[in-house]
C-alpha positions in Angstrom: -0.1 -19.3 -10.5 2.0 -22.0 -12.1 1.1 -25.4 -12.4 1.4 -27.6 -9.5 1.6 -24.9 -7.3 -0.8 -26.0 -3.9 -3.0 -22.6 -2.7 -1.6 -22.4 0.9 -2.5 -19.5 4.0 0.6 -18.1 4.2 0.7 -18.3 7.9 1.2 -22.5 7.6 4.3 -22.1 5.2 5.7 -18.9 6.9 5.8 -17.1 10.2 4.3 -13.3 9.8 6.4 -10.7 12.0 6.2 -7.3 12.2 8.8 -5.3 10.0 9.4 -3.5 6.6 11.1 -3.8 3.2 14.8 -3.9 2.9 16.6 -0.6 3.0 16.1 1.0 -1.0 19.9 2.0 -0.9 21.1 -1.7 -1.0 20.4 -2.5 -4.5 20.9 -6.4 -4.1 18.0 -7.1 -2.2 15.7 -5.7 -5.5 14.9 -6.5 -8.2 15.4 -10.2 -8.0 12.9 -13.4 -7.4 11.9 -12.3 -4.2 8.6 -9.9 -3.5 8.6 -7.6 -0.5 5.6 -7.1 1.1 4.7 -5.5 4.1 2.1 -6.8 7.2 0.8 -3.5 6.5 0.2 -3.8 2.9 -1.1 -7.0 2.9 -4.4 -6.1 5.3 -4.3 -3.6 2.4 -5.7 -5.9 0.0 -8.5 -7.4 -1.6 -7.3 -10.4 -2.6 -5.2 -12.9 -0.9 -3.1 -13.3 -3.8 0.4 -12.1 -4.1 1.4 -11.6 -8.1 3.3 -8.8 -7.5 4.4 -5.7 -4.7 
């Protein structure tokens, strides 16, 4: 985590929905500063930190 970053539950910054990653054959949405991860995957996991999907 960087410094000065606050530890936040990501339902007070952000509203959870149901949905999926963006469509694979659009190669803009990948690759850049932004992490997909699904509701699914995310009851998936031990931790409740996100470093990378």
């Amino acid at each position: 985590m960087k410094a000065g970053w606050k530890i936040k539950n990501i339902g007070n910054i952000c509203e959870v929905i149901n949905g999926g990653t963006p469509k694979t054959g659009v190669a803009v949405y990948w690759d850049g500063p932004h992490q997909w991860l699904t509701p699914a995957e995310m009851g998936k996991r031990i931790s409740p930190y996100i470093q990378n999907t």
